[in-house]
C-alpha positions in Angstrom: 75.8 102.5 -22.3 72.2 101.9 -23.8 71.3 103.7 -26.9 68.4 105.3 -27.7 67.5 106.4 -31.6 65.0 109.3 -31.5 63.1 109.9 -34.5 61.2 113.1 -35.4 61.0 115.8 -37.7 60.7 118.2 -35.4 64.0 120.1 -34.8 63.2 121.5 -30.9 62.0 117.8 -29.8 65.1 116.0 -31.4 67.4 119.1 -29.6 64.9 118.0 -26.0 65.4 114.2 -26.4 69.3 114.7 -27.1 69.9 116.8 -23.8 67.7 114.6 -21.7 68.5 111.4 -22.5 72.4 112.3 -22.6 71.8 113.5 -19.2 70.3 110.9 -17.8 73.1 108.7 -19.1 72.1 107.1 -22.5 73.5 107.5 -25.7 71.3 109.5 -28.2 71.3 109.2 -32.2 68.5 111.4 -33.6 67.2 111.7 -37.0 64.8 113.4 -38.8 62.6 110.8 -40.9 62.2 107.5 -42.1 65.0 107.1 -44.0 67.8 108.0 -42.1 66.1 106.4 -39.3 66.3 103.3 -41.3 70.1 103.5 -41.8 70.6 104.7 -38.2 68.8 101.2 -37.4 71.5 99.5 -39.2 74.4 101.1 -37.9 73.5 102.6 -34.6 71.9 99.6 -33.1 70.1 101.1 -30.7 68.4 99.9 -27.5 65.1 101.5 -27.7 63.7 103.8 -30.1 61.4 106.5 -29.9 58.7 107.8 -32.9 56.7 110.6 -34.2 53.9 108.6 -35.2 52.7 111.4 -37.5 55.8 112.7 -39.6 55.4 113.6 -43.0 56.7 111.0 -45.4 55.3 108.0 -43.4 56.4 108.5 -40.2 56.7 105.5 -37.6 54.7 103.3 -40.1 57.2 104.4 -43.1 60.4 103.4 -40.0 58.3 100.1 -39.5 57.9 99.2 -42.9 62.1 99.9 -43.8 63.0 98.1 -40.5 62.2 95.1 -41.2 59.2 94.1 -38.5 60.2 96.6 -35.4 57.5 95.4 -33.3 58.0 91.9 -34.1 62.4 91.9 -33.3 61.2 93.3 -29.8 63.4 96.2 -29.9 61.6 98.7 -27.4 59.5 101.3 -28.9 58.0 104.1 -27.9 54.9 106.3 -30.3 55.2 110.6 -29.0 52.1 111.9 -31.2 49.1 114.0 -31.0 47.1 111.1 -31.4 47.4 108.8 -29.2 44.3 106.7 -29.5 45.7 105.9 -33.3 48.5 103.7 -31.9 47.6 102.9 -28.7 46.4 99.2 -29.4 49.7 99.0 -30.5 50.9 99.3 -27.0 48.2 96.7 -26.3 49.3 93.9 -28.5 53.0 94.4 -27.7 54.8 94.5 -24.1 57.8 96.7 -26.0 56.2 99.3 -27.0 54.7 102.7 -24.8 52.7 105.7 -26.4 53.2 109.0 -24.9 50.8 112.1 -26.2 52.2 115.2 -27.1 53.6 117.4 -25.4 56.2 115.0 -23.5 57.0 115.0 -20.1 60.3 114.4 -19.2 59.7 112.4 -16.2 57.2 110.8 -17.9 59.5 110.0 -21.0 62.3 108.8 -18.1 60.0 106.5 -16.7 58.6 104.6 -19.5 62.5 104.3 -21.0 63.3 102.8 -17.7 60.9 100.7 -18.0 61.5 99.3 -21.1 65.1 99.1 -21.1 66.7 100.5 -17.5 68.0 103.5 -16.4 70.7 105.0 -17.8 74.8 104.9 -17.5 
């Protein structure tokens, strides 16, 4: 089963990602900033992982920074924010890595994680 690690500090979207993606057959971590992203990294492993860009505390740079060059491993990532233009050339430079703007769609979310990593279970 692939694993997704969804990072926000946003109870209700962490709740939404956790009953989608289980239902569509991945397993879901979630956690609610940088740090325990960074130890969920570790331990959890998983397959893709998806960030607030704008978290308080640091955010997706602040996960970047504590997870040792995400962007550069070529784990799959995927940016949810308000603002998308501020990562978007992100999604430029990298083939792993989507941006979605706020709010998410969930066929929308669905289809970028299937691209990036395959459908789930």
């Amino acid at each position: 089963m692939k694993r997704i690690l969804a990072v926000d500090d946003d109870q209700s979207m962490t709740d939404l990602y956790r009953a989608l993606l289980t239902d569509a057959g991945y397993e879901v971590l979630t956690a609610p900033e940088a740090v325990a992203a960074s130890q969920a990294l570790a331990s959890f492993k998983p397959d893709l992982v998806i960030l607030d860009a704008e978290m308080p505390g640091g955010g997706g740079e602040k996960v970047f920074e504590s997870g040792g060059g995400l962007l550069k491993s070529g784990l799959p990532l995927i940016f949810v924010t308000g603002l998308p233009e501020r990562v978007e050339k992100l999604a430029l430079k990298f083939p792993n890595v989507g941006v979605m703007a706020k709010p998410v769609k969930a066929e929308e979310l669905l289809s970028v994680i299937a691209e990036l990593i395959g459908p789930g279970a």
